[in-house]
LODOMI-877981 format. One record per residue (C-alpha): residue in one letter; x, y, z; residue number from 1. Coordinates in pm, 1 decimal. Example, Ala and Ser with C-alpha at 12.3 -4.5 7.8 and 13.67 -1.06 7.14 Angstrom:
! LODOMI-877981
> a, 1230.0, -450.0, 780.0, 1
> s, 1367.0, -106.0, 714.0, 2
***
This chain:
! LODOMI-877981
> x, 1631.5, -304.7, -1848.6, 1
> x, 1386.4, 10.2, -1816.7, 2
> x, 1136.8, -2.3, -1556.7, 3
> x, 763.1, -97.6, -1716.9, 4
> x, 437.2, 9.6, -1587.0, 5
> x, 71.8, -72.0, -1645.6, 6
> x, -42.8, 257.3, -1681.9, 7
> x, -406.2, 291.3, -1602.6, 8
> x, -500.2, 593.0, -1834.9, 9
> x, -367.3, 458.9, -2146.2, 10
> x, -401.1, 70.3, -2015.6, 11
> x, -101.6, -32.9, -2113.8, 12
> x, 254.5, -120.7, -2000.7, 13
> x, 487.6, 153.6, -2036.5, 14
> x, 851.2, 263.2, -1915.8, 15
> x, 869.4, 520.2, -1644.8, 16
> x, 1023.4, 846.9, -1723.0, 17
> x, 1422.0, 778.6, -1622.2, 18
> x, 1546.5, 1144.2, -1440.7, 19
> x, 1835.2, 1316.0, -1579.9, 20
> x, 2144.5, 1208.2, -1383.6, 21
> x, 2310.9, 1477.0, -1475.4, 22
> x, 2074.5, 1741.1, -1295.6, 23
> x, 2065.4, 1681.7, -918.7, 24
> x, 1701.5, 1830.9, -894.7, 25
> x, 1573.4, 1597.2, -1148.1, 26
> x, 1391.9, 1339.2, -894.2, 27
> x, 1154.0, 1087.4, -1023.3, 28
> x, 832.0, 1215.7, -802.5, 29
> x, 606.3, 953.9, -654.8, 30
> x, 285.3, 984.2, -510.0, 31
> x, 55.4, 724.6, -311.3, 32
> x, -276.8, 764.6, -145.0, 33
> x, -161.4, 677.2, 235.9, 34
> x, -499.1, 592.7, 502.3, 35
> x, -723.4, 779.2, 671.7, 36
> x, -616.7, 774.7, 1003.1, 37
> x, -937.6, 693.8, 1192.5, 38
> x, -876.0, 305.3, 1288.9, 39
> x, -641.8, -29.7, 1207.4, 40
> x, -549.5, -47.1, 848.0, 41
> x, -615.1, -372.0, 760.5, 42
> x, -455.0, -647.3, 512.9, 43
> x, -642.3, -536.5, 204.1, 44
> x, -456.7, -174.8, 273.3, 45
> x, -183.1, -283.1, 344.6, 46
> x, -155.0, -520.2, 20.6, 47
> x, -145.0, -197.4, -162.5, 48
> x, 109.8, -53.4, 50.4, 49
> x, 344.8, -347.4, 41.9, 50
> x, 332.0, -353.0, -355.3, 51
> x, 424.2, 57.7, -361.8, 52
> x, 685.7, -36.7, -79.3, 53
> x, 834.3, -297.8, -356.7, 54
> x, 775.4, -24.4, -679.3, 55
> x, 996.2, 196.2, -431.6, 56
> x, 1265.9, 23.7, -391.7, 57
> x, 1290.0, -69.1, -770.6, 58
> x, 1284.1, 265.5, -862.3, 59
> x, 1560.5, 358.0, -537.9, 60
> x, 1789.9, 31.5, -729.0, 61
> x, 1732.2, 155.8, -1059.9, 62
> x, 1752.8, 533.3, -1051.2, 63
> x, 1958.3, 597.3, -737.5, 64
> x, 1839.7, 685.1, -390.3, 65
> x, 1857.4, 1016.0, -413.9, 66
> x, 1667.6, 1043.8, -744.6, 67
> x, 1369.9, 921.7, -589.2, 68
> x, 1107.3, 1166.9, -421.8, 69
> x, 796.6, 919.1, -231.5, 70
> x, 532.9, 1092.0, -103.9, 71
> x, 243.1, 909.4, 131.7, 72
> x, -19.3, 1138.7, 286.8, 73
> x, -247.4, 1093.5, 564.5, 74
> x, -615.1, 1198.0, 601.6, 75
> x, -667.1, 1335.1, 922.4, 76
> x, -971.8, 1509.6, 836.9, 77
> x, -1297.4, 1378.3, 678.4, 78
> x, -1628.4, 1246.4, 776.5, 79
> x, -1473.8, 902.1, 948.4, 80
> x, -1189.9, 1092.2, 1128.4, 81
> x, -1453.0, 1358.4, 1271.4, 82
> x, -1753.3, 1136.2, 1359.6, 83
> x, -1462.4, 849.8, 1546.0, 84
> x, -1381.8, 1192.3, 1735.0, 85
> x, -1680.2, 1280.2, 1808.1, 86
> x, -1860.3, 920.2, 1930.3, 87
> x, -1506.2, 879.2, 2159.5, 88
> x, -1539.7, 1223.4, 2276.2, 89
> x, -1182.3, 1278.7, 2166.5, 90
> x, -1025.6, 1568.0, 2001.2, 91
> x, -981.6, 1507.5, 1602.0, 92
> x, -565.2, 1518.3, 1660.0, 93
> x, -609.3, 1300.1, 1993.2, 94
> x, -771.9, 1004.7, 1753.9, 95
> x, -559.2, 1079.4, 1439.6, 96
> x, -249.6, 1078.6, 1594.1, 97
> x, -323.8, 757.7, 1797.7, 98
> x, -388.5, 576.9, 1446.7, 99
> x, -134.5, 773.9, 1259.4, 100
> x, 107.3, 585.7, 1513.3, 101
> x, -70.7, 258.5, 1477.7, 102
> x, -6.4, 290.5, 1077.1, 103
> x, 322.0, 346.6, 1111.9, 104
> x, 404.1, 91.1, 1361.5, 105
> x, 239.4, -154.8, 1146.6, 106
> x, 430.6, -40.6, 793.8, 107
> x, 771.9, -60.8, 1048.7, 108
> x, 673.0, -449.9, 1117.1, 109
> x, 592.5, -505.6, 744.1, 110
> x, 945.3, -367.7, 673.8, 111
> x, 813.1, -97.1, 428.9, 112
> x, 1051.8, 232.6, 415.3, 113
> x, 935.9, 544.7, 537.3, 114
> x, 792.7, 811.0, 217.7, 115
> x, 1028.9, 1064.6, 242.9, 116
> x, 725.2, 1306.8, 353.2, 117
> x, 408.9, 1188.0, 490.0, 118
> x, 173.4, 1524.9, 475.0, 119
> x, -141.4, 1561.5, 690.8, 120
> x, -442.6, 1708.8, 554.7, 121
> x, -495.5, 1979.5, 847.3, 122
> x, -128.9, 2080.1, 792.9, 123
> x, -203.1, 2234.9, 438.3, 124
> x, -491.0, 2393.1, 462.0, 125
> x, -384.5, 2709.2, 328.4, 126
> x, -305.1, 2515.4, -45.4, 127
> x, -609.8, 2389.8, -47.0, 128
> x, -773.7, 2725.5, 2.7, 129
> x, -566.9, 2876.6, -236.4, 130
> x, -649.5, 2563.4, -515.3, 131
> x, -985.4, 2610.5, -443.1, 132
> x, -996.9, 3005.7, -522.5, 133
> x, -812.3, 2937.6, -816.7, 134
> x, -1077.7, 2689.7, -972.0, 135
> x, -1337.6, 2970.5, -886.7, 136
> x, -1147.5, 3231.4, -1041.2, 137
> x, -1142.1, 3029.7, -1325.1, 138
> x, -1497.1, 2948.1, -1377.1, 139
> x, -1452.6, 2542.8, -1254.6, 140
> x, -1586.8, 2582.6, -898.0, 141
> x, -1938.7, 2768.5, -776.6, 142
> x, -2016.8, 2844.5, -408.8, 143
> x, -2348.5, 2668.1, -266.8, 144
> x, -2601.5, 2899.1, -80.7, 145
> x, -2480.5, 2728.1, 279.1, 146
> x, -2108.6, 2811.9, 213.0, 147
> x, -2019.6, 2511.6, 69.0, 148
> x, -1802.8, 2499.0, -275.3, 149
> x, -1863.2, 2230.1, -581.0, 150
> x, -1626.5, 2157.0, -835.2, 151
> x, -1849.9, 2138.6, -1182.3, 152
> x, -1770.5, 1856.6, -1364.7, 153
> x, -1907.3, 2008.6, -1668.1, 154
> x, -1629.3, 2201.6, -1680.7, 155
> x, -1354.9, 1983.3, -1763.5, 156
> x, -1425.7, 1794.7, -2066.3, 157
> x, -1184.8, 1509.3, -2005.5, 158
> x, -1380.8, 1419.8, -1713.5, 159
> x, -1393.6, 1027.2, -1711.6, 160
> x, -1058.0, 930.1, -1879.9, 161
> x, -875.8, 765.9, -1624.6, 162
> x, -1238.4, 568.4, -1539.4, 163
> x, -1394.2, 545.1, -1845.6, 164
> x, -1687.0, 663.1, -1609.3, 165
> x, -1930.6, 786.0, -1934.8, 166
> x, -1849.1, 409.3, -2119.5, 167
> x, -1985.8, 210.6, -1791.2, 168
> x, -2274.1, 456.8, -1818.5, 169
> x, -2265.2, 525.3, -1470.9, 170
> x, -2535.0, 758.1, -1299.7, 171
> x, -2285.7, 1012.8, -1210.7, 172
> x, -2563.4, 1322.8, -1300.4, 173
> x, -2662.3, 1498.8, -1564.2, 174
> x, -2333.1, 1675.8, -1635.4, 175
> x, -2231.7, 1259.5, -1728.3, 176
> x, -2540.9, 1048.4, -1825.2, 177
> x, -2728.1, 1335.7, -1999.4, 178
> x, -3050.5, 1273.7, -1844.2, 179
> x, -3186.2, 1553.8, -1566.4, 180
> x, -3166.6, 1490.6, -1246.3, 181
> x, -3277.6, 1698.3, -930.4, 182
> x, -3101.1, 1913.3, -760.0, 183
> x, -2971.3, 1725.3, -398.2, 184
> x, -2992.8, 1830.1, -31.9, 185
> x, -2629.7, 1974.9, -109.7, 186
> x, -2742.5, 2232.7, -306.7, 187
> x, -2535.8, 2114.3, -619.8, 188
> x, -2612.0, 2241.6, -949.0, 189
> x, -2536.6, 1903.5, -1068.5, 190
> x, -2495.7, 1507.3, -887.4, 191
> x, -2192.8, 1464.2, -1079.8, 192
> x, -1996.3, 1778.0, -894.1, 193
> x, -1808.3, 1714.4, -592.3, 194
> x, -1730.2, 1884.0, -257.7, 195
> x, -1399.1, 2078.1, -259.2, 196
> x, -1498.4, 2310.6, 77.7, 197
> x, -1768.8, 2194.7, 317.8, 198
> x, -1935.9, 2439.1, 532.3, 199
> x, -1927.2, 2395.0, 919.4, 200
> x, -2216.9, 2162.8, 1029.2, 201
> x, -2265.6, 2161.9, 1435.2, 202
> x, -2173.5, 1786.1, 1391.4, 203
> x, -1837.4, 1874.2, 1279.1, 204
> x, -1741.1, 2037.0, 1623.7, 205
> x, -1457.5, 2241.2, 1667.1, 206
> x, -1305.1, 2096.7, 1315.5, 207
> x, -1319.8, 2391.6, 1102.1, 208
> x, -1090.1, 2621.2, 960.4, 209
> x, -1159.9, 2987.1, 772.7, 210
> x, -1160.3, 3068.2, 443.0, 211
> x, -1343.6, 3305.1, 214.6, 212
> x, -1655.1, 3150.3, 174.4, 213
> x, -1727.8, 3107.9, 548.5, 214
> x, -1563.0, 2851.4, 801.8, 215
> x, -1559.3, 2499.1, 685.3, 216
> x, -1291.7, 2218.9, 634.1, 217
> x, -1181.5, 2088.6, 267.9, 218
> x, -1317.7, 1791.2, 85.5, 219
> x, -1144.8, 1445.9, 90.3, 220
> x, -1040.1, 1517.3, -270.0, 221
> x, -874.3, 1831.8, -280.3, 222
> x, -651.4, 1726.1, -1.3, 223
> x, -439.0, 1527.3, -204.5, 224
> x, -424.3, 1788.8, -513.0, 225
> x, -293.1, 2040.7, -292.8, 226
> x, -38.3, 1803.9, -102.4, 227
> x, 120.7, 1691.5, -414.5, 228
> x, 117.6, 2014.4, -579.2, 229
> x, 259.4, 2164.4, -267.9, 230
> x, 560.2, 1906.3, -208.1, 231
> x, 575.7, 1771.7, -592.4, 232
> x, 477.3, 2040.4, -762.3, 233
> x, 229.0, 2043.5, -1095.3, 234
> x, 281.2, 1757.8, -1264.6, 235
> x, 435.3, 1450.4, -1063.1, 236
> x, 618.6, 1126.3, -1238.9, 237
> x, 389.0, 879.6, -1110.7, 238
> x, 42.1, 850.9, -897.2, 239
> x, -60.9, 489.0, -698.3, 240
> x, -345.5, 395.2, -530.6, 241
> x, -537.7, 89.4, -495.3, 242
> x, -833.4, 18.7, -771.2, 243
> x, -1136.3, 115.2, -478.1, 244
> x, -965.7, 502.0, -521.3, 245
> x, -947.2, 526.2, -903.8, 246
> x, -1314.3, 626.8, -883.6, 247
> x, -1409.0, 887.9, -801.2, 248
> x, -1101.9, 984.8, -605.7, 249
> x, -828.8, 1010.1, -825.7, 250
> x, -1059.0, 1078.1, -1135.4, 251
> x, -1169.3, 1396.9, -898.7, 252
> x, -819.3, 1465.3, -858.0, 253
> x, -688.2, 1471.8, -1165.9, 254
> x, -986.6, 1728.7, -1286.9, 255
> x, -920.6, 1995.0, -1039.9, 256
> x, -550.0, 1972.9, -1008.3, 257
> x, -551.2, 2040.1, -1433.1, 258
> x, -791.2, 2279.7, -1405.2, 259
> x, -614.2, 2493.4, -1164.8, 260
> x, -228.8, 2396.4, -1241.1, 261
> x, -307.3, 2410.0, -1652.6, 262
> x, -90.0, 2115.6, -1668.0, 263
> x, -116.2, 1707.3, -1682.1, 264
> x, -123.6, 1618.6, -1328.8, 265
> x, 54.8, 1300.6, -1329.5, 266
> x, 270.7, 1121.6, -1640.9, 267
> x, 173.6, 729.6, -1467.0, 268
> x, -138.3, 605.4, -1309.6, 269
> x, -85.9, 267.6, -1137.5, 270
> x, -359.5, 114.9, -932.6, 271
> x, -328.2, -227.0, -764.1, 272
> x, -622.6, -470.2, -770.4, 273
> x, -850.7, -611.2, -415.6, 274
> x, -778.0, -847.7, -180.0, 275
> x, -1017.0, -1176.3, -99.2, 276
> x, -1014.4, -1354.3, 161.8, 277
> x, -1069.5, -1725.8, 123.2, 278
> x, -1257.5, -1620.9, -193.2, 279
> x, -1500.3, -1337.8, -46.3, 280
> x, -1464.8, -982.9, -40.4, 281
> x, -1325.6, -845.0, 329.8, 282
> x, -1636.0, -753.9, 554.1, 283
> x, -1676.6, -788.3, 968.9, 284
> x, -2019.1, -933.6, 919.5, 285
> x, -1798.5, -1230.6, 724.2, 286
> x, -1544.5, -1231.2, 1002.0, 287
> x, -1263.0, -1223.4, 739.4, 288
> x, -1137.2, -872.8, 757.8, 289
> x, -788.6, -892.4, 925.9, 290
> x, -577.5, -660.8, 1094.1, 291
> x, -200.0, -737.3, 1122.0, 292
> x, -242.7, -775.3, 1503.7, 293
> x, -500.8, -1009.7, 1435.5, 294
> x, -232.9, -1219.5, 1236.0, 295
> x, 8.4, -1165.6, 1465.6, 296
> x, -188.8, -1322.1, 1764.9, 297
> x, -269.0, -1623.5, 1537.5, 298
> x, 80.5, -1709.9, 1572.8, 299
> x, 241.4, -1547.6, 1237.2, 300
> x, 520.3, -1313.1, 1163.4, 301
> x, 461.2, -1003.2, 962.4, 302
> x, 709.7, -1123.1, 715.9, 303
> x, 507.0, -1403.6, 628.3, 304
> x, 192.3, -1180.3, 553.7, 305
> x, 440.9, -897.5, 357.2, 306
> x, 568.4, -1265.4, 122.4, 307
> x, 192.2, -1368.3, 98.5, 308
> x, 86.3, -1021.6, -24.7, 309
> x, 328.4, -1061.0, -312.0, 310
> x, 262.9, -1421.8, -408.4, 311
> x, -22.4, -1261.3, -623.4, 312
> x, 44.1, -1036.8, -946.0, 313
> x, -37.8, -670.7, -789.5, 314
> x, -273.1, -651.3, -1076.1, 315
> x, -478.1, -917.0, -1043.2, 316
> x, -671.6, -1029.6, -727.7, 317
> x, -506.7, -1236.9, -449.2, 318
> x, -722.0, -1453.5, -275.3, 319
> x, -564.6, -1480.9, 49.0, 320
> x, -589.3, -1782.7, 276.0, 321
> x, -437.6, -1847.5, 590.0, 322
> x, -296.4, -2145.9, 461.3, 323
> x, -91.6, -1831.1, 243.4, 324
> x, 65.1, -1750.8, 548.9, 325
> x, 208.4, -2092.6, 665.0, 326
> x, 300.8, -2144.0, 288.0, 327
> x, 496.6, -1851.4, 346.5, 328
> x, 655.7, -1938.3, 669.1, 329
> x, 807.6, -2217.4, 502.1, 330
> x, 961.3, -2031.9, 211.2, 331
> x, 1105.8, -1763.3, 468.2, 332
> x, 1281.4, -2062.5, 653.7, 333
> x, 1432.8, -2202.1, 342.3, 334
> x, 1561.5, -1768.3, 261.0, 335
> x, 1679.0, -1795.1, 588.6, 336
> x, 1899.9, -2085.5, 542.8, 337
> x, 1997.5, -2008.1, 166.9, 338
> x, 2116.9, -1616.4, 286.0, 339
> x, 2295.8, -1825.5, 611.9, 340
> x, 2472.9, -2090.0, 370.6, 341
> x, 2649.4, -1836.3, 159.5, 342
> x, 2763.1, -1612.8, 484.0, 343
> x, 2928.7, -1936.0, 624.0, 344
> x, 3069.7, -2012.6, 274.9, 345
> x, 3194.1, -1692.7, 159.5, 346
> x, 3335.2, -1661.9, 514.4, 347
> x, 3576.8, -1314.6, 494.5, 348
> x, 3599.9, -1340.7, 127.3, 349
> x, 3506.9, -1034.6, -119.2, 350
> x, 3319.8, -1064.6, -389.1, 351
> x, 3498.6, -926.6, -711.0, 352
> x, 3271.1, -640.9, -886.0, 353
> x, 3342.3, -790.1, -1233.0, 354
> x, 3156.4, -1107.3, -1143.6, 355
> x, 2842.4, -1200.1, -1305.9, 356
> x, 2486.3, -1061.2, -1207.8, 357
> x, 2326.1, -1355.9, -1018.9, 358
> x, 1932.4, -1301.8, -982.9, 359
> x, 1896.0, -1148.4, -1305.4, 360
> x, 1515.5, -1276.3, -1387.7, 361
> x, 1408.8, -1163.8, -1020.1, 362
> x, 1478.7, -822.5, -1099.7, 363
> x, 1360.1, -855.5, -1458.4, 364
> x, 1014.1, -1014.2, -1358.3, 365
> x, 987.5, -657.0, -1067.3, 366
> x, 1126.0, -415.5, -1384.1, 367
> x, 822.3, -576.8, -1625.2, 368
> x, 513.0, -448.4, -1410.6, 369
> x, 592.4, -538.3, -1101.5, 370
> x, 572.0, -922.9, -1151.1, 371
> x, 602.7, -1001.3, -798.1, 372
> x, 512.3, -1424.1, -799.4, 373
> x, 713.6, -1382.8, -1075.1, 374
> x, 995.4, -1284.5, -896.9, 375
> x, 940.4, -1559.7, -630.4, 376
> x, 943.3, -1834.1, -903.4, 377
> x, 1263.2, -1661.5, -1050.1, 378
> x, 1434.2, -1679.3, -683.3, 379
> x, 1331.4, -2010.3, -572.8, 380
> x, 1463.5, -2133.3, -898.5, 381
> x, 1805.8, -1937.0, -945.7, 382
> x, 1851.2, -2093.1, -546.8, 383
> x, 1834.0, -2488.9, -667.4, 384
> x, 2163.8, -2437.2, -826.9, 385
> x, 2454.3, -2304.7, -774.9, 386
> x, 2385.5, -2413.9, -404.0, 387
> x, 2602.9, -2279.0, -148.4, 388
> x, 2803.3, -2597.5, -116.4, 389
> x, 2868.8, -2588.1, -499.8, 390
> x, 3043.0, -2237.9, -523.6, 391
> x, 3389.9, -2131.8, -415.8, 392
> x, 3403.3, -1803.4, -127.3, 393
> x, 3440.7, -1571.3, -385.9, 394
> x, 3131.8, -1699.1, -565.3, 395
> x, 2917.0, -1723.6, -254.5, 396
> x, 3029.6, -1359.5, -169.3, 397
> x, 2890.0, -1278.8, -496.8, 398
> x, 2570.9, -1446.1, -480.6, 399
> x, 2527.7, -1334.5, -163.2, 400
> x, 2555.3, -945.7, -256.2, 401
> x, 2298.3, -1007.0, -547.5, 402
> x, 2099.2, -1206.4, -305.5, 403
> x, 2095.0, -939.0, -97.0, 404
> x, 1997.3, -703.7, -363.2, 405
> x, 1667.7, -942.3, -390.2, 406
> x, 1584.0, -919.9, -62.0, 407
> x, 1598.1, -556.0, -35.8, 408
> x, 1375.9, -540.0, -384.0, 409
> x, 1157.4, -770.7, -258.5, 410
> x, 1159.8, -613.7, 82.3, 411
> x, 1237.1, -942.4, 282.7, 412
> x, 1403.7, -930.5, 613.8, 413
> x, 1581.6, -1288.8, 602.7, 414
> x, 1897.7, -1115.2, 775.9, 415
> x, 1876.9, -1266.9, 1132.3, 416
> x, 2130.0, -1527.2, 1242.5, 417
> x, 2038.9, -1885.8, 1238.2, 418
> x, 1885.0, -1971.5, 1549.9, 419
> x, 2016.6, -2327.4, 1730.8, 420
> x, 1753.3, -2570.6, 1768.2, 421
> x, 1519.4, -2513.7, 2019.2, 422
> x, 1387.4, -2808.8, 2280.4, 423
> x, 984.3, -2803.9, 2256.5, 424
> x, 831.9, -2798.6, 2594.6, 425
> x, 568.7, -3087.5, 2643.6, 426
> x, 306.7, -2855.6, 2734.8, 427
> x, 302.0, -2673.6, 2377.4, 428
> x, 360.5, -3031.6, 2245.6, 429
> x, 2.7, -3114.0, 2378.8, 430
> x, -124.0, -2811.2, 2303.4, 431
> x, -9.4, -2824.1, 1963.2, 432
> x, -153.5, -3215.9, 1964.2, 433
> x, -468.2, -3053.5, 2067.9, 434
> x, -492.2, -2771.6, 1780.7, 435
> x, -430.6, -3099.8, 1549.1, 436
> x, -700.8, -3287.7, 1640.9, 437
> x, -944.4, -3019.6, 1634.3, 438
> x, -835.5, -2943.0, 1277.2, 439
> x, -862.0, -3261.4, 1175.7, 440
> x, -1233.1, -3269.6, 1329.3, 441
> x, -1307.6, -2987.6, 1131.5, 442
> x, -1301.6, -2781.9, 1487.7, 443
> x, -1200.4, -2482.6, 1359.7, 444
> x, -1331.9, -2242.9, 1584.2, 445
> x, -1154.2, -2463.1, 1911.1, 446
> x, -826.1, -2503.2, 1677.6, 447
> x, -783.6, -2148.3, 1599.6, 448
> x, -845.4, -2044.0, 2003.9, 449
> x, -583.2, -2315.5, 2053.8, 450
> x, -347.1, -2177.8, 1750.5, 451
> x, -376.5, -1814.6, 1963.0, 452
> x, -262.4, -2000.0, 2270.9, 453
> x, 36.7, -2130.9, 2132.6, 454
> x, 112.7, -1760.7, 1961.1, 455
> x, 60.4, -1594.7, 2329.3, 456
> x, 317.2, -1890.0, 2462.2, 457
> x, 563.3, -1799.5, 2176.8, 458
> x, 505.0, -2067.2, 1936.9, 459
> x, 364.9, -2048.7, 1569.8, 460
> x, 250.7, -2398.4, 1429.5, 461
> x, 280.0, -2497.6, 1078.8, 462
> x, 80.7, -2700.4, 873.1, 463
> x, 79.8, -2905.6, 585.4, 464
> x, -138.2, -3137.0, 477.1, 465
> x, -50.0, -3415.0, 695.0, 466
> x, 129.0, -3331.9, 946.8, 467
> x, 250.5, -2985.9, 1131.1, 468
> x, 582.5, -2835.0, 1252.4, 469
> x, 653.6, -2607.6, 1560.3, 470
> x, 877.7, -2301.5, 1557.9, 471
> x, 995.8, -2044.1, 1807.0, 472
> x, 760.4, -1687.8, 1675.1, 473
> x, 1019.8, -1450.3, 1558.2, 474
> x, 945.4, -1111.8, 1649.7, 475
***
């Protein structure tokens, strides 16, 4: 079964362009928005990242590994990047790189597979200069009287598609909403253009580069058109990014990269939608914006947030809970056993390659847009029977490899070896008592500093609704 995609600029579900196997430089070409590299990405990020993680490794299963080109960039140069520099009294590369690492450490944990090239913005600064005197060249760019360029969204008729900016009737400017508007402190002919080269303000420091209209750094958006165009080339197979970046990021994008390459920039848009949490949109002054460390200390694994992030449809919004996260504890302990029952079954057995496909609806519900809870239904289901007791060794070696298969679709590390049962020491057995009671009270602030106690003692707690269970914290 083909691969099917929402796409976002035609809204609706269509089959990814299949490369020629034939023609070893015939790579599907995939890019994805990565962070800005300025502080902890946080769960809403990272749902994003864990659904392109899964799209990924579908297209890896599907098309081969080596017809499969994932690119992930990082922005280590913008307004957030210089002013976290500048209030630390850092350099720009001292704070990016810290944060860069952090990233990475934290995709590692949530078992997501390195892009095969993960450009930084500072690192192609050239291509962006060049893309930019291109687009004035060609009439689609104007230079500003401090040195700063504009794109001029007048210039591109098909400004809006992907957004359907001009049917919200959004004030994006005259160039949009038809009405006059005033000139800005920018110096813009019109609010509706956008910064592709900003000119060197004394708050920027010592982050500025040359170029031919005067020393500067890029804008946010051009950053990515030159990347991809750079590594990709003119027109890539697919583009990603969560919903907050369709407008005006990749909108912007898609209007200078065709206006200097001539060519569709991208065949697929796919955009993934927000993250609540317990019902309300992410915020510190809420107190519900989460960083995987944050998790982590509360006692859960990062496999059990990567499971939660996927019990929602990647197009529609997950409302994330902590009671998510214990929900998918469980389910990871009943993979665990499942994946451990056929090893001990299928013993040194091989499976034989003309066997049937076991899993089949798992990877049909990830082939028809990405169905991920989907998937989990089809799994949980497909695992109630044949049972591992009720198969022969050849069978269980065969549902194992399919199993398997799942897992690495699904990106689930349910691998380890069963661990023997573990005596509970009497002083997390109080603790845990504690935590209990304080729930039950309706305590929560005293419960969760106990939860965090038993998570820095190496113990995550479990509940349900009437009772709890204690577990060794995997690492």
């Amino acid at each position: 079964m083909p691969i099917r995609l929402f796409d976002s600029l035609t809204r609706e579900v269509r089959e990814l362009r299949r490369p020629d196997p034939s023609d070893p430089k015939d790579v599907f070409s995939f890019y994805n928005c990565g962070p800005t590299v300025y502080a902890p990405a946080h769960i809403g990020n990272f749902r994003t990242f864990v659904v392109n993680d899964v799209l990924r490794r579908l297209l890896e299963l599907e098309y081969g590994p080596d017809k499969v080109k994932h690119v992930r960039n990082l922005t280590d140069v913008d307004d957030k990047t210089i002013k976290r520099a500048r209030d630390e009294g850092r350099s720009l590369s001292e704070v990016t790189q810290q944060w860069t690492k952090k990233f990475e450490d934290d995709c590692k944990a949530l078992n997501c597979l390195p892009p095969h090239d993960s450009p930084k913005a500072t690192a192609h600064i050239r291509e962006q200069v060049d893309m930019i005197g291109v687009l004035m060249k060609k009439g689609n760019a104007y230079r500003a009287a401090d040195g700063s360029v504009y794109f001029k969204v007048s210039s591109f008729d098909n400004y809006g598609r992907l957004s359907r900016v001009k049917e919200r009737e959004l004030q994006l400017g005259s160039a949009l909403a038809g009405k006059p508007q005033a000139v800005d402190a920018d110096e813009k002919e019109d609010g509706s253009d956008f910064a592709l080269w900003k000119a060197h303000k004394p708050d920027d420091g010592a982050n500025a580069w040359d170029s031919p209209w005067g020393r500067g750094r890029p804008g946010w958006h051009i950053e990515c058109s030159a990347m991809s165009k750079a590594i990709l080339g003119d027109t890539i197979d697919l583009h990603t990014g969560g919903e907050d970046l369709l407008f005006p990021h990749h909108e912007n994008e898609i209007a200078q990269s065709e206006c200097c390459n001539g060519v569709p920039f991208a065949r697929h848009w796919y955009h993934s939608k927000h993250l609540l949490v317990d019902g309300a949109k992410m915020s510190k002054s809420l107190g519900n914006l989460y960083t995987l460390d944050d998790l982590t200390a509360k006692g859960f694994s990062p496999m059990a947030l990567r499971y939660a992030l996927l019990m929602g449809h990647p197009r529609k919004q997950l409302n994330f809970m902590l009671d998510s996260l214990q929900a998918a504890e469980s389910a990871l302990v009943k993979l665990r056993s499942y994946r451990a029952g056929l090893v001990k079954k299928a013993g040194t057995a091989a499976r034989d390659p003309a066997d049937v496909m076991e899993f089949d609806f798992v990877f049909g519900s990830l082939e028809d847009d990405l169905n991920t809870p989907g998937a989990l239904g089809a799994l949980f289901d497909d695992m109630k029977f044949p049972t591992p007791a009720d198969v022969f060794p050849v069978h269980a070696a065969n549902l194992l490899f399919w199993f398997d298969r799942a897992m690495f679709a699904l990106g689930l590390k349910v691998d380890e070896p069963s661990k023997p049962e573990t005596s509970i020491p009497s002083e997390i057995t109080a603790l845990a008592e504690k935590r209990w009671a304080a729930k039950q009270a309706k305590d929560f602030a005293t419960a969760d500093a106990l939860r965090k106690e038993l998570a820095a003692a190496g113990w995550s707690m479990l509940d349900s609704k009437a009772d709890y269970k204690l577990e060794p914290l995997r690492k």
